[in-house]
C-alpha positions in Angstrom: 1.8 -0.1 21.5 5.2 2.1 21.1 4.0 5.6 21.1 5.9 7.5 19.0 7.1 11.5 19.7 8.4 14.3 17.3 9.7 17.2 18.5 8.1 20.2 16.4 10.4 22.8 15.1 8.7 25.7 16.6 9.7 24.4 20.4 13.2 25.2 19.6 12.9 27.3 16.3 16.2 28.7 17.2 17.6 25.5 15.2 17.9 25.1 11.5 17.1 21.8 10.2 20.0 19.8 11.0 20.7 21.2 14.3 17.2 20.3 15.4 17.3 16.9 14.3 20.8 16.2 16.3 19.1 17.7 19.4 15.6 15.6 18.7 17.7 12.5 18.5 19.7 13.5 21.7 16.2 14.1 24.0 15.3 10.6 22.4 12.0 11.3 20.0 11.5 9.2 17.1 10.9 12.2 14.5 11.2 15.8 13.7 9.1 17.9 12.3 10.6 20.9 10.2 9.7 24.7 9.1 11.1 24.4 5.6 8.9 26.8 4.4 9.9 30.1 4.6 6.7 32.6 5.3 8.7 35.8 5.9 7.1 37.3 9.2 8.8 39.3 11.2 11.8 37.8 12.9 11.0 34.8 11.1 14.5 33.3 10.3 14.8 31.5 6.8 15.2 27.8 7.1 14.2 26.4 3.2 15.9 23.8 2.3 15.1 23.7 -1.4 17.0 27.2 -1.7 19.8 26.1 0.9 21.4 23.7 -0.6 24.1 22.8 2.4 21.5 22.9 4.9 19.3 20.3 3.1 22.4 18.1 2.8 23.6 18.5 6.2 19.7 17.6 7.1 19.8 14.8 5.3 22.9 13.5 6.9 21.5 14.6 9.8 18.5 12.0 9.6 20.4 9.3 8.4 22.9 9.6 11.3 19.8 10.0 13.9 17.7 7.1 12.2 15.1 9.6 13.1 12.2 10.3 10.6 11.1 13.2 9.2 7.5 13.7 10.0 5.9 16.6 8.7 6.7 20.0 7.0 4.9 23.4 6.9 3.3 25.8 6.6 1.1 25.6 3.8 -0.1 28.6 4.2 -3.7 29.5 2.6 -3.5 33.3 2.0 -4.0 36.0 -0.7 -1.0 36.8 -2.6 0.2 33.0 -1.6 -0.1 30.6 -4.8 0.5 27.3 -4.4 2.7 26.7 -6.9 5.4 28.1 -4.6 5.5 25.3 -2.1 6.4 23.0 -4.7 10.0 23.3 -3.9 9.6 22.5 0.4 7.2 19.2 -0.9 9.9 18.2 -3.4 12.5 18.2 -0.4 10.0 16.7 2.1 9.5 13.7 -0.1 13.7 13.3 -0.9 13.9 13.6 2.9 11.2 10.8 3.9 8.7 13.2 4.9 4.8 12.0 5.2 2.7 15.1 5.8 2.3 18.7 5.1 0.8 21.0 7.9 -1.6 23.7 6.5 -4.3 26.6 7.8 -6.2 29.1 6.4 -5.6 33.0 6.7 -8.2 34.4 4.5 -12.1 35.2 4.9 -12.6 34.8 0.7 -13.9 30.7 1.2 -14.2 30.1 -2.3 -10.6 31.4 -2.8 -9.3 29.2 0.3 -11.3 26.1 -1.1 -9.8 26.2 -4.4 -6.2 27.4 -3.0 -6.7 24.3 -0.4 -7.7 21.6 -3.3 -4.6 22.7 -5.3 -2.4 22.1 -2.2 -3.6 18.5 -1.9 -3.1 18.1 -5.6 0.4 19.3 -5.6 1.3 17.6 -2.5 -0.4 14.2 -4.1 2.1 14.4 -6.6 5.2 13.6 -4.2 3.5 11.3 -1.8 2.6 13.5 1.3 -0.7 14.5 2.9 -2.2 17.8 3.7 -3.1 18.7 7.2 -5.8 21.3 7.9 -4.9 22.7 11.1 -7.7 25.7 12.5 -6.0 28.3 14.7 -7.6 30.7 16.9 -6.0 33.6 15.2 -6.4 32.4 11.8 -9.5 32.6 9.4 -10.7 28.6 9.9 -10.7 28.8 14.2 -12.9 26.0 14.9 -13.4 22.1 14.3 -16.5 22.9 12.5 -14.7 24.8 9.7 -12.0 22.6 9.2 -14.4 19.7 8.6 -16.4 22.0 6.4 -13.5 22.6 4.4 -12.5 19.1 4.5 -15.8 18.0 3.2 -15.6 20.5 0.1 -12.1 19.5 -0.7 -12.9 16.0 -1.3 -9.4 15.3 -1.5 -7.8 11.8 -0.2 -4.6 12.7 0.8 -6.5 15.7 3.2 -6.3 15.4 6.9 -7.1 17.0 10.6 -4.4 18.2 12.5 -5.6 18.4 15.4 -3.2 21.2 17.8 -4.4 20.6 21.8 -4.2 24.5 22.5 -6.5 25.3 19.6 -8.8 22.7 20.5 -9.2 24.2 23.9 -9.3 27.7 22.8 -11.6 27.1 20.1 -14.4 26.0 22.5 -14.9 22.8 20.2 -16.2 19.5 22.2 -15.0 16.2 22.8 -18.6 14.8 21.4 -18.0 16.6 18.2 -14.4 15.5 17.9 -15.6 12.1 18.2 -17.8 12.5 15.0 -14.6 13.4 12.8 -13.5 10.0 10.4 -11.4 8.7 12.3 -9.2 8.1 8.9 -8.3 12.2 8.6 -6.1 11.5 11.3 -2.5 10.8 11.1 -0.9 13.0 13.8 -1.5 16.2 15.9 -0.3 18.4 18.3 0.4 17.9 22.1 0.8 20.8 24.2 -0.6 22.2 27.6 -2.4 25.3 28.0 -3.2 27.4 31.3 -6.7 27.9 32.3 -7.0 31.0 31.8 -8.5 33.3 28.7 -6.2 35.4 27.3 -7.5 39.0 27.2 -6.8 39.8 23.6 -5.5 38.3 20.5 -2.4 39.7 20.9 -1.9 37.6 24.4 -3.2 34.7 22.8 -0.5 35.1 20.0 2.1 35.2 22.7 0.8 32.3 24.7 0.6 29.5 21.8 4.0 31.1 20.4 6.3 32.0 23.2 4.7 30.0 26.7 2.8 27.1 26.1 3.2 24.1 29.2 4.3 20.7 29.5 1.7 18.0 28.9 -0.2 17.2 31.7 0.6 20.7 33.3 -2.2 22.9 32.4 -6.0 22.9 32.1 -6.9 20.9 28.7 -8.5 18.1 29.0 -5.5 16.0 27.1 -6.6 12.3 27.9 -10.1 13.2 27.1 -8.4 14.1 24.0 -6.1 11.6 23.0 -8.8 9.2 23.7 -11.6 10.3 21.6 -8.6 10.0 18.9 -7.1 7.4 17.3 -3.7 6.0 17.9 -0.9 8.3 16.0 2.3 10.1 16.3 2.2 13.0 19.0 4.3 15.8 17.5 5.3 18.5 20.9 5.0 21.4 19.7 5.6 23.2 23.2 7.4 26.5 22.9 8.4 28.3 26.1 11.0 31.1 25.4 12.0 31.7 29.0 11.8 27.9 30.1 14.1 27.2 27.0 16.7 30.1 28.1 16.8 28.5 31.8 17.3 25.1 31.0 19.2 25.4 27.2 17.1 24.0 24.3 18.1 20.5 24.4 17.3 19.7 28.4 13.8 21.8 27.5 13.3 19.2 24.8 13.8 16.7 27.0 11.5 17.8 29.2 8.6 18.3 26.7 9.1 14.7 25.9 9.4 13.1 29.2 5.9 15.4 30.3 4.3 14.0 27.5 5.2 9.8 27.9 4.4 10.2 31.4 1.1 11.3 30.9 -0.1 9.7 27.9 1.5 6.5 29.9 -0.8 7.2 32.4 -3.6 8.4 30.6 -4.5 7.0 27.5 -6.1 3.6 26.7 -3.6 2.9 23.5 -0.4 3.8 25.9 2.9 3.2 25.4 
């Protein structure tokens, strides 16, 4: 089976929309996978298409030039102060663009607020066609497989999903046995990265690490064909940042990289290869 690769924006965050797409299409992936949704954090740059219109048309002409797909969007960000509502304009443009699934995670301890918050995201997404992807992050409020499936299971929603990001994973302590339990059906894509061996020795280096120097697939210490094993067959979307990797090469020869890392291993390692 054809594996199929999408280069995620926040390995070469540095390019807006249509700039990314060129460059995905260049290092040969099959999709990209955009940040259209503008969060505000600091040095954050602003890449939302529904308020720029010449960047969403320029992206649009982008993908049509490419043939490349458009696989996901995010963040959907579960947060206080954050209502739903305001994403509507990021899924209205992921669905003009082709877009199948939005990426979300959880930043706030009030559970009953984040459940309802959640369930309204799914509804809202529903409406235009994509899916919602619960994604737990080790610096987030959901951290661990067991909390995204709790959530998952409360939502009831049927366009809800499991993102499932490999450095996460292996941060979060989480099993293979229990990620074998997970419907296989939540499952429509997830993250592929490396990660070194090591524990970071605060939050603040953990930040850094899944932000600024994550490694090439195949490089580090997670067990990735453990992984993509236990998992069903699905688009692998790289989301690989390495700032000073990135500078020494140039963005689009890292890209290539990332991607060439990744078909060589899961070539070599997983039962449904390439």
């Amino acid at each position: 089976m054809n594996k199929q690769f999408s280069l995620a924006h926040l390995t070469a965050l540095d390019y807006a929309p249509p700039e990314l797409t060129y460059l995905a299409a260049r290092a040969g992936y099959d999709f990209v996978s955009l940040r259209p949704i503008y969060m505000g954090l600091p040095g954050e740059k602003n890449y939302e298409l529904a308020a720029n219109k010449k960047m969403l048309r320029d992206t649009k002409t982008a993908l049509k030039e490419t043939g490349l797909g458009l696989l996901d969007i995010e963040l959907a960000r579960i947060d206080k102060g954050i209502d739903p509502k305001n994403f509507e304009p990021a899924f209205e443009v992921a669905a003009e663009l082709g877009g199948r699934h939005v990426l979300s995670s959880v930043w706030t301890d009030d559970s009953d607020y984040a459940l309802n918050n959640f369930v309204k995201v799914c509804e809202l997404a529903d409406t235009y066609g994509l899916t919602v992807e619960l994604e737990f992050v080790p610096i987030a409020s959901i951290t661990t497989l067991a909390g995204a499936v709790d959530m998952l299971e409360k939502a009831k929603q049927p366009n809800s999903g499991l993102m499932i990001d490999a450095h996460h994973f292996y941060r979060s302590g989480d099993t293979l046995e229990a990620l074998s339990r997970v419907p296989k059906e939540w499952f429509r894509y997830m993250h592929l990265c490396d990660a070194p061996g090591h524990e970071p020795a605060s939050e603040e280096e953990m930040t850094r690490i899944l932000r600024e120097e994550r490694l090439y697939v195949g490089e580090g210490s997670i067990d990735l064909a453990g992984m993509i094993n236990v998992l069903p067959d699905m688009p692998y979307s790289l989301e690989i940042p390495h700032t000073k990797r990135a500078q020494e090469l140039g963005h689009e020869e890292f890209a290539r990289r990332c991607l060439e890392s990744a078909k060589s291993f899961v070539k070599q390692h997983a039962a449904h290869s390439i």
